[in-house]
N, C-alpha and C positions, 0 to 999 in steps of 0.2 A: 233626285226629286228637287224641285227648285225651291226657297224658300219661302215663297207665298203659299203653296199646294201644303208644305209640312205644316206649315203656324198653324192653318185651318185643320189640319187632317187631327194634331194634338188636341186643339180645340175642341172639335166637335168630338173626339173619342172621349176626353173628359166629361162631354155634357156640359159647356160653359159655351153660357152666347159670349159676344164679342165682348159685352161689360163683364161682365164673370170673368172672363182671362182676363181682360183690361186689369181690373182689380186686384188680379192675385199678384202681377207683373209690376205694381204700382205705375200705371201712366193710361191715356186715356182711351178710350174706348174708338176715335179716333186713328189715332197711332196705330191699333190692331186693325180695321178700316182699312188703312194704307197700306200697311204687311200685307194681310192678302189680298188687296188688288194690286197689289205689283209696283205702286206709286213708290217707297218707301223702304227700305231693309232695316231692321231692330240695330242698334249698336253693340259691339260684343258685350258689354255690360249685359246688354237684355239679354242677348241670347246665352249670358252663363247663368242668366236669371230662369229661362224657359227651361233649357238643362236639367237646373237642380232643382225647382220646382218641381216639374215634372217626370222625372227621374229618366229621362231621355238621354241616349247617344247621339253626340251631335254626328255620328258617321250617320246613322241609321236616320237622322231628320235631314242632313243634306246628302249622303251616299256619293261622295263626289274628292277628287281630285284637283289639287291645282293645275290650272290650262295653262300654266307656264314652265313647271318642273316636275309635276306627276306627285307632287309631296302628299301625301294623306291628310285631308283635312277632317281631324280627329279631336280638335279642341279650339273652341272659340277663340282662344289665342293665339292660333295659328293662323288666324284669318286675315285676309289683306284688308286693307279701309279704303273708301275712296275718301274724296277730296271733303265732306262733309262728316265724315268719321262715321259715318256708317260701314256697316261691313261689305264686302266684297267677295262672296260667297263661291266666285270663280279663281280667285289665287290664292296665297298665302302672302302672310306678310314680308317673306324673305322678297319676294318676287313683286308685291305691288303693296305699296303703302301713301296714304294721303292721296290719293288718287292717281300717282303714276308708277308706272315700273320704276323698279327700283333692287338693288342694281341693275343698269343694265348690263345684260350678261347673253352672251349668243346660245342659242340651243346646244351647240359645240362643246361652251364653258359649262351649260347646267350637267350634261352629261360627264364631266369629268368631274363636278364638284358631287353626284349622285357615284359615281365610281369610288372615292375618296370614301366613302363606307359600307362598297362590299365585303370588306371581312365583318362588319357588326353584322351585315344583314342576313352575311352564308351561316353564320354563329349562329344568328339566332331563328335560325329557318332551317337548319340543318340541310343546305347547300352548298354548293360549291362551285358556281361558275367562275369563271377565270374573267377578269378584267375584257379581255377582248370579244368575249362572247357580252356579256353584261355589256359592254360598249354597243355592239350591232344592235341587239334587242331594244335598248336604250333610246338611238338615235333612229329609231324607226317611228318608236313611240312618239316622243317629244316634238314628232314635225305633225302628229296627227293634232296635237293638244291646240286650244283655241286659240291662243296667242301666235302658234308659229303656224297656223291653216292658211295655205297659200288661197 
């Protein structure tokens, strides 16, 4: 879901016009305005603000992965910024901060720094693929993601 579709969709399942959430977020009625037409993205401040307000999962408000390394964006803090410090709701910050990639890192590298923690993941998933499998699976995915889409 993209982040103008959720801010509203919170919204109105609340029962709050655009002032009503304006207000409970403290900022203006405006600013929400921009959120959902698309002009604008909330800064992670606000969206750890909408979160715990509204006791929402930011998986379940964006349901979405970084487009540069597949990382789970599960916490307002993991979100990349662009160059205005608004958030970046398509990377994480390992991957794109202040508005550029950062590091840069080949699809090649993100896959071997994602292999660097298959035993946490077999551990805690109760799996066990082997490195070289995780690897093909890996680097199949990672050329779908937006950043590396030819």
């Amino acid at each position: 879901m993209n982040i103008q579709k959720a801010i509203m969709e919170i919204r109105t399942n609340q029962g709050l016009t655009q002032e009503g959430f304006a207000e409970k977020l403290n900022v203006t009625r405006q600013a929400v305005s921009r959120w959902e037409n698309g002009e604008t993205t909330p800064t992670i401040d606000t969206l750890k603000a909408i979160t715990d307000i509204f006791k929402i999962d930011i998986c379940e408000m964006l349901g979405t992965t970084c487009q540069s390394c597949s990382w789970i964006l599960n916490e307002p803090d993991v979100l990349g910024t662009n160059a205005d410090t608004t958030v970046n709701v398509d990377y994480c910050g390992h991957c794109h901060s202040g508005g550029k990639f950062s590091p840069e890192k080949s699809p090649a590298e993100i896959v071997e720094t994602i292999i660097s923690f298959l035993e946490d993941y077999n551990s805690a998933n109760g799996t066990g693929y082997t490195a070289e499998e995780a690897r093909d699976v890996l680097c199949q995915h990672i050329a779908t993601l937006k950043r590396w889409k030819q």
